[in-house]
C-alpha positions as CSV (number, residue, x, y, z in Angstrom):
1,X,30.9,6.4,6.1
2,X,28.4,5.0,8.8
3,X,27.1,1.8,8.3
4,X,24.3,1.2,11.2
5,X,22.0,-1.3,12.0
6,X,18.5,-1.5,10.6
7,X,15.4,-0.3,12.6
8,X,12.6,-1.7,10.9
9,X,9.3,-2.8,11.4
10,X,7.7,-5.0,9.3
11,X,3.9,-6.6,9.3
12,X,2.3,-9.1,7.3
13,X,-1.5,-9.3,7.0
14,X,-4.1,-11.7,5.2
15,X,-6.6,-9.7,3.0
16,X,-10.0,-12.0,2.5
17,X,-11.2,-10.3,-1.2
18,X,-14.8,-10.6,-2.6
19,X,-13.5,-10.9,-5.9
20,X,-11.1,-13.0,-8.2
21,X,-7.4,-12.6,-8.6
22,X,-8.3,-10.8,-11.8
23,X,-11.1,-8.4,-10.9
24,X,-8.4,-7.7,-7.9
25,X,-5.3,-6.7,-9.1
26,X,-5.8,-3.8,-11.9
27,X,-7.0,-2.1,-8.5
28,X,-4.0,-2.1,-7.0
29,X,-2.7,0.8,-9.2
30,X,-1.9,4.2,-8.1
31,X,-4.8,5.4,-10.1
32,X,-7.4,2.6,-10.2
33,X,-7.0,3.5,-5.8
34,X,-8.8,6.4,-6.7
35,X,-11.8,4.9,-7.1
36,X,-11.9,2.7,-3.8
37,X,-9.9,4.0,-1.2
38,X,-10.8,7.5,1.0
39,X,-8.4,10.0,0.5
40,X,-5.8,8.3,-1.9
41,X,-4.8,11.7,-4.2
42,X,-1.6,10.8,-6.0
43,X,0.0,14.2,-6.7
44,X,1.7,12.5,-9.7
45,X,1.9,9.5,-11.8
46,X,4.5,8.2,-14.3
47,X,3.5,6.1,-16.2
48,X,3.7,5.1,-20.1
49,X,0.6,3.2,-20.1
50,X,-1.3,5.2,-17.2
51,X,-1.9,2.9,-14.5
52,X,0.5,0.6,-12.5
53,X,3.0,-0.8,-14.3
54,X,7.1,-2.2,-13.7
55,X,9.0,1.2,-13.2
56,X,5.6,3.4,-12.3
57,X,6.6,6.1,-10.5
58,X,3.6,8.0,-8.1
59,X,4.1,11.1,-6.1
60,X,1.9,11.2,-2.7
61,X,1.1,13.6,0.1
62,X,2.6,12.4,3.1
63,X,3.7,12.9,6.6
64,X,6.0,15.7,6.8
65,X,6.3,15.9,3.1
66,X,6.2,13.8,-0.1
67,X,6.2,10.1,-0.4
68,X,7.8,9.3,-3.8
69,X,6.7,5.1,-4.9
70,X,8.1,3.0,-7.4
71,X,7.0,0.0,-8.6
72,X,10.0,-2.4,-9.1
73,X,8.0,-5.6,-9.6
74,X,4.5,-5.8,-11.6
75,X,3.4,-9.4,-11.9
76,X,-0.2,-9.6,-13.5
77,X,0.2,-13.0,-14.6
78,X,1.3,-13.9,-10.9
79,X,-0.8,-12.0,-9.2
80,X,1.4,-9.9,-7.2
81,X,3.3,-6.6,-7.0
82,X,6.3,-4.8,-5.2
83,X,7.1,-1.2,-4.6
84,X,9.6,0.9,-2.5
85,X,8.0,3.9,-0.7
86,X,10.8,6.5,0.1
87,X,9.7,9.8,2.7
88,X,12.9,11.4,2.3
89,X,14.6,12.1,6.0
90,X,11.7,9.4,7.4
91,X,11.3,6.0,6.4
92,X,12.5,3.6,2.9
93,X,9.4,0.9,3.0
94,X,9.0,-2.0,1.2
95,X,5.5,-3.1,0.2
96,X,4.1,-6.3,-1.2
97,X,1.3,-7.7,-2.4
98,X,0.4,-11.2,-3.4
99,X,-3.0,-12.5,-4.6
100,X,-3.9,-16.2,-4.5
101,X,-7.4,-17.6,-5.7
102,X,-10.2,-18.6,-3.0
103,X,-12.9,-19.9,-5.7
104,X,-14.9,-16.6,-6.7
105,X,-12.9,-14.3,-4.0
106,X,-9.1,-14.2,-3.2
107,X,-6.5,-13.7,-0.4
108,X,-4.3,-10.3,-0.7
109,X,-0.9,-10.9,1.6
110,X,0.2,-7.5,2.2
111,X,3.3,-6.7,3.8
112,X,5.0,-3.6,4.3
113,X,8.3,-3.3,5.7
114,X,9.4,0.0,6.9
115,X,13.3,0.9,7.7
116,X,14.2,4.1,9.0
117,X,16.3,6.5,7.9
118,X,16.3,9.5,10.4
119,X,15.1,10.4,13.9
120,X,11.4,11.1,12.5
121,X,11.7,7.5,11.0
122,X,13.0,6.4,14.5
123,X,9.2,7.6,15.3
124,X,7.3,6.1,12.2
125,X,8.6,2.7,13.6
126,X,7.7,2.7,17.1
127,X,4.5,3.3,16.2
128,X,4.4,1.1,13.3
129,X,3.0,-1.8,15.4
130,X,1.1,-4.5,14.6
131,X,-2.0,-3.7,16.6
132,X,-1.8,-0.3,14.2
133,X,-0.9,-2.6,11.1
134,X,-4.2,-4.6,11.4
135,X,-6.2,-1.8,11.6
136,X,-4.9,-0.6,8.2
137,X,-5.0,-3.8,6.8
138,X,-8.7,-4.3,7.9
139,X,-9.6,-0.7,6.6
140,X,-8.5,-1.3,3.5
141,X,-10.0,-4.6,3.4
142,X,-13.0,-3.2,4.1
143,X,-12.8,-0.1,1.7
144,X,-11.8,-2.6,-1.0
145,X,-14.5,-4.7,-0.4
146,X,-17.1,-2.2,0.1
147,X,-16.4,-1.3,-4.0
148,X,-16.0,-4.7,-5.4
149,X,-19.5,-5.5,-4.2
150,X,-20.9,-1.8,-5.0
151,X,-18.7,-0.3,-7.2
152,X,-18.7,2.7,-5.3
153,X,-16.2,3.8,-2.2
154,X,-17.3,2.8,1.0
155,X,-20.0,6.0,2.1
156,X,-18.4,7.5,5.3
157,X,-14.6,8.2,5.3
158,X,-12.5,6.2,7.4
159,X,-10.5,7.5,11.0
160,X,-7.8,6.0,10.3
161,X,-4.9,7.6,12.6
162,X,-1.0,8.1,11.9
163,X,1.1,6.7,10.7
164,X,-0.8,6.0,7.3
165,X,0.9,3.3,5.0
């Protein structure tokens, strides 16, 4: 056995949502993402009820393979939701999302917390910085926002360069 120390990044980042808690969260569901973010294609969703739910498991392309998700925590009443993100050989991330209610809109805290768990994870990390983080966040803030206002996806795709989430 070799027990080793973790090498992790992790990054928080404060969402500002043009919506309510409510109108937010069912979007934060492996299938509901279809419908605002560029390029999100699960591969596969299980799911007994078909869209996010506690034990929801989603199947995603990813960087050099698959990305298997799980939900461990779904929270409507609260607002918030956890899943583990697993890229076998790469990374085992952590992500989090809390809404709180700003009158009509809301904040999303997001925070994902990536460990590796091999020399391509070593990789993912050192790049995982938070210059890169904020630029995620604030694409996905602004994708997000683009289709709560129009209810369509934003109208040019993002550049958004590796690594992804």
């Amino acid at each position: 056995m070799r027990i080793a120390k973790p090498n992790r990044a992790t990054h928080t980042y404060r969402q500002k949502l043009w919506a309510p808690p409510a109108q937010v969260f069912p979007l934060l569901c492996p299938v509901r993402e279809t419908e605002w973010a560029d390029g999100w294609l699960p591969d596969l969703v299980i799911s007994s009820s078909g869209i996010a739910e506690r034990d929801c498991i989603f199947i995603t392309p990813d960087k050099p393979g698959k990305a298997i998700w799980y939900v461990t925590h779904h929270e409507p009443q609260n607002w918030f939701i956890e899943m583990l993100k697993i890229v076998p050989g790469v990374t085992a991330c952590r992500l989090e999302i809390q809404l709180t209610a700003n009158g009509d809109e809301c904040f999303a805290d997001v925070t994902y917390s990536h460990t590796s768990i091999g020399p391509a994870g070593d990789e993912f990390v050192a790049r995982f910085t938070a210059d890169h983080y904020q630029k995620f966040m604030q694409d996905w803030e602004r994708q997000l926002n683009h289709f709560l206002k129009s209810g369509r996806r934003p109208p040019h795709p993002s550049n958004q360069s590796a690594p992804a989430n």
